[in-house]
C-alpha positions in Angstrom: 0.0 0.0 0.0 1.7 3.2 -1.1 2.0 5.9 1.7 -1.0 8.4 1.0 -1.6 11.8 2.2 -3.7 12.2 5.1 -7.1 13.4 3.7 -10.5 14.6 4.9 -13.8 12.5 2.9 -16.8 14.0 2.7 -19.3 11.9 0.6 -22.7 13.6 -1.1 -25.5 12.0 -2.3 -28.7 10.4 -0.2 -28.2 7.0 -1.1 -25.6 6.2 1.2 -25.6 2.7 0.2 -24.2 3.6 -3.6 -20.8 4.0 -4.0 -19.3 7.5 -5.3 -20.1 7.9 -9.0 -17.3 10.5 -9.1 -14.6 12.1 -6.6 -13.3 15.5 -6.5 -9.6 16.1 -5.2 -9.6 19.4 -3.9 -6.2 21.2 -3.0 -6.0 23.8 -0.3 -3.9 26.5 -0.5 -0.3 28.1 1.1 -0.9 27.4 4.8 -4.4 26.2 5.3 -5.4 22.3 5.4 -7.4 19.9 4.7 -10.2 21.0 6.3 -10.4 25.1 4.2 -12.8 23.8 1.7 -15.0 21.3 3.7 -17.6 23.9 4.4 -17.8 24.8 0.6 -19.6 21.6 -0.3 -23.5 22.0 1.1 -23.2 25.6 -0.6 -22.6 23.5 -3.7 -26.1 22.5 -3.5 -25.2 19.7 -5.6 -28.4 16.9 -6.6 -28.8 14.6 -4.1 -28.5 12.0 -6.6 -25.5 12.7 -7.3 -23.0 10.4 -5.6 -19.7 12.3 -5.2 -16.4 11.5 -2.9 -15.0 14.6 -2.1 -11.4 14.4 -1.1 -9.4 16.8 0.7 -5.6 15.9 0.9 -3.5 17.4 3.8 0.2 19.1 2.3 3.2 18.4 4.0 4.8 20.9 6.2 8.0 22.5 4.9 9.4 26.0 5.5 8.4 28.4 3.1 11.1 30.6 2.3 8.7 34.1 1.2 7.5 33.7 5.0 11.0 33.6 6.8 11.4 29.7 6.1 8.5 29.5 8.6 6.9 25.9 8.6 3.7 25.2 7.3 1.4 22.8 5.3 3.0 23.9 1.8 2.7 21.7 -2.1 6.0 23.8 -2.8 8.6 26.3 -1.3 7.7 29.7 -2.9 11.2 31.3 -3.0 9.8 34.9 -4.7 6.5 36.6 -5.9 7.7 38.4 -8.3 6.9 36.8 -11.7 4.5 33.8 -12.8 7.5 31.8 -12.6 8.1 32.4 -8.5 11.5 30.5 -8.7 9.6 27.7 -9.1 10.4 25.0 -6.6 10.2 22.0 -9.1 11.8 19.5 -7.0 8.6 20.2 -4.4 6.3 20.5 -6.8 6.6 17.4 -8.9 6.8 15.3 -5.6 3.4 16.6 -4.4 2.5 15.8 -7.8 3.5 12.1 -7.3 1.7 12.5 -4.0 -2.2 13.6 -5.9 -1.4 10.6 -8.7 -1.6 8.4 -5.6 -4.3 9.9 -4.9 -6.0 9.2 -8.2 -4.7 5.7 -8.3 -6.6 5.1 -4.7 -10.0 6.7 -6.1 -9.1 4.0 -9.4 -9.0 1.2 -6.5 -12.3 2.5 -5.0 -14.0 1.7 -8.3 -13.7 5.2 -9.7 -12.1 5.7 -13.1 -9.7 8.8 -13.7 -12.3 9.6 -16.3 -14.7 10.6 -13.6 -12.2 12.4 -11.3 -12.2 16.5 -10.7 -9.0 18.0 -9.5 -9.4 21.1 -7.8 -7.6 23.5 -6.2 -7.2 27.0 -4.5 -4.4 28.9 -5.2 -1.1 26.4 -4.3 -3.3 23.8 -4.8 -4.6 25.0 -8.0 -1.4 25.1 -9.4 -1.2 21.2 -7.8 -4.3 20.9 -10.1 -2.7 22.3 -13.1 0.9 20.4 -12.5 -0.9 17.1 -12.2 -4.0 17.3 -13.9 -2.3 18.3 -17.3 0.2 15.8 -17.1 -2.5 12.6 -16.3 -1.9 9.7 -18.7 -5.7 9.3 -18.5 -8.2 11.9 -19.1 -9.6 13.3 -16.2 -13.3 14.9 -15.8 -12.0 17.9 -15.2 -10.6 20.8 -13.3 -11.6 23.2 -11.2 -8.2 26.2 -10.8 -9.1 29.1 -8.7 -7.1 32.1 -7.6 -3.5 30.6 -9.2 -1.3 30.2 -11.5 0.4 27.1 -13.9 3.8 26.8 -12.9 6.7 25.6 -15.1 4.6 26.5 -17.8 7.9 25.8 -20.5 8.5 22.6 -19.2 4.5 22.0 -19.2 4.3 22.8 -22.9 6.7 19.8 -23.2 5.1 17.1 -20.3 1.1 17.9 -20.7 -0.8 15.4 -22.5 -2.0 16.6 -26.1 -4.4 13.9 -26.4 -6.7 15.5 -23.7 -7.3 18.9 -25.4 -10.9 18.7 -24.9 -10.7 18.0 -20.5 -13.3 20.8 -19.1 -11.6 23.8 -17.0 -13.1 25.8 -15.2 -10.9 29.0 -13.8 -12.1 31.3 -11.4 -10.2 34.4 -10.1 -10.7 37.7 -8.0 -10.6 41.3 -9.6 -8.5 42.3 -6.9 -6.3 39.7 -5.6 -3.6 41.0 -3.4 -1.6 37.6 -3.5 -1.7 36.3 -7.1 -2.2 38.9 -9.3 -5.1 38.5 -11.7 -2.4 38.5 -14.3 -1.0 35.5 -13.4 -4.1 34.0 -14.2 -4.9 35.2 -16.8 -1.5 34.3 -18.5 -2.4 30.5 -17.7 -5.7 31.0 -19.5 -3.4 32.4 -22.6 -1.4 29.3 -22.3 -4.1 26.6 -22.5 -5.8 28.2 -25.6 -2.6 28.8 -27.5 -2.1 25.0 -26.4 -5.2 24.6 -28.1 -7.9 23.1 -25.1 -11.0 23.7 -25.9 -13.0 23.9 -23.1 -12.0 26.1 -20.3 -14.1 28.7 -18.8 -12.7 31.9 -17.6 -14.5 34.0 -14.6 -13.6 36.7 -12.9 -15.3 37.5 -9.7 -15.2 41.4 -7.4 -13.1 39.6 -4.3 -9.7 39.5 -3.1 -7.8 36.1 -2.8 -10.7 34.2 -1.9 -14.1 32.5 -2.8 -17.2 34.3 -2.8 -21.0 32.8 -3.7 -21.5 33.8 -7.0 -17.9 31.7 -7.6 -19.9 29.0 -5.6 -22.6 28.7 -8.0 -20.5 28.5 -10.7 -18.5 25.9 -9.9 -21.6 23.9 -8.7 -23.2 24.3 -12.2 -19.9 23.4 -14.0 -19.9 20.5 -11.6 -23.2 19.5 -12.3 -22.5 19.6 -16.1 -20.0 16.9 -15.3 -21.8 15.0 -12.9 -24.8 14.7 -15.1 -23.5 12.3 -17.6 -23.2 9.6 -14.7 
């Protein structure tokens, strides 16, 4: 049994008795845990026949060298903020990738294809969802990137896998994000279309680096439009 990353479930759906048609892997960001986007699920207001495993993986702690080497649950040192790039920490970022693909592997075990899996993530852990979910061997159902960034974008352009042009994407991002400029995003959205995917959604919501309702509801409908074909 490989060693997995300690993870909160949450399970939706009324019939208890069904196993999860889909799972979600949602990624927290710099310095939060498992536990940030738990409360984000009944505002989904998904179906309730909709069986769905949400999963909710806990980083490792590390010291992150932009706050004073300080230790905390981190996907990747963040050396600098000031380009797209940060001074990407690659060696933490494709282990944490090796540490989701376990993930995925698990959720294959559990009777759920990677077809039917959703990566998500805020901020750090949307760029987890970027580094990984790009890079699957197997198509995923989608991804969900919100307030972040795709880093190593050259050596992406090389390692992301061409056959999945058409995965769904949704990207969400606030107007006036102190912590990852708007720009950053909106670079990665430039990057996927010159790429050549096909279906990712760009929104823009009036917040800072955070989630609001109106975000919400989007990503429940773009959820639901996923969910649907079960």
């Amino acid at each position: 049994m490989e060693n997995l990353l300690d993870c909160v479930e949450i399970e939706h759906g009324s019939d208890k008795t069904a196993a999860p048609s889909y799972s979600v892997i949602w990624m927290h960001g710099l310095g939060a845990d498992a536990n940030d986007f738990v409360p984000v699920i009944p505002e989904l207001r998904l179906p309730e026949d909709r069986r769905i495993r949400f999963v909710f993986p806990n980083a490792p702690v590390r010291p992150v060298t932009i706050n004073n080497q300080m230790p905390m649950r981190a996907w990747y040192d963040i050396i600098a903020l000031s380009s797209v790039s940060r001074d990407v920490d690659e060696t933490g970022l494709r282990a944490s990738q090796t540490a989701i693909e376990a993930l995925i592997r698990r959720e294959n075990e559990r009777g759920v294809p990677t077809e039917r899996i959703i990566l998500a993530g805020f901020s750090q852990g949307c760029a987890m969802a970027y580094q990984t979910g790009l890079r699957s061997p197997a198509r995923l159902a989608g991804l969900i990137c919100l307030s972040g960034y795709l880093p190593m974008a050259d050596k992406t352009a090389n390692e992301h896998n061409k056959s999945h042009l058409d995965m769904p994407i949704f990207i969400g991002h606030g107007t006036y994000d102190p912590v990852v400029n708007i720009a950053f995003g909106e670079q990665t959205r430039d990057w996927l279309a010159a790429q050549g995917y096909t279906r990712t959604q760009w929104h823009t919501y009036p917040m800072a680096h955070s989630v609001n309702l109106d975000e919400i509801n989007d990503i429940s409908a773009f959820l639901q439009s996923i969910t649907g074909a079960a």
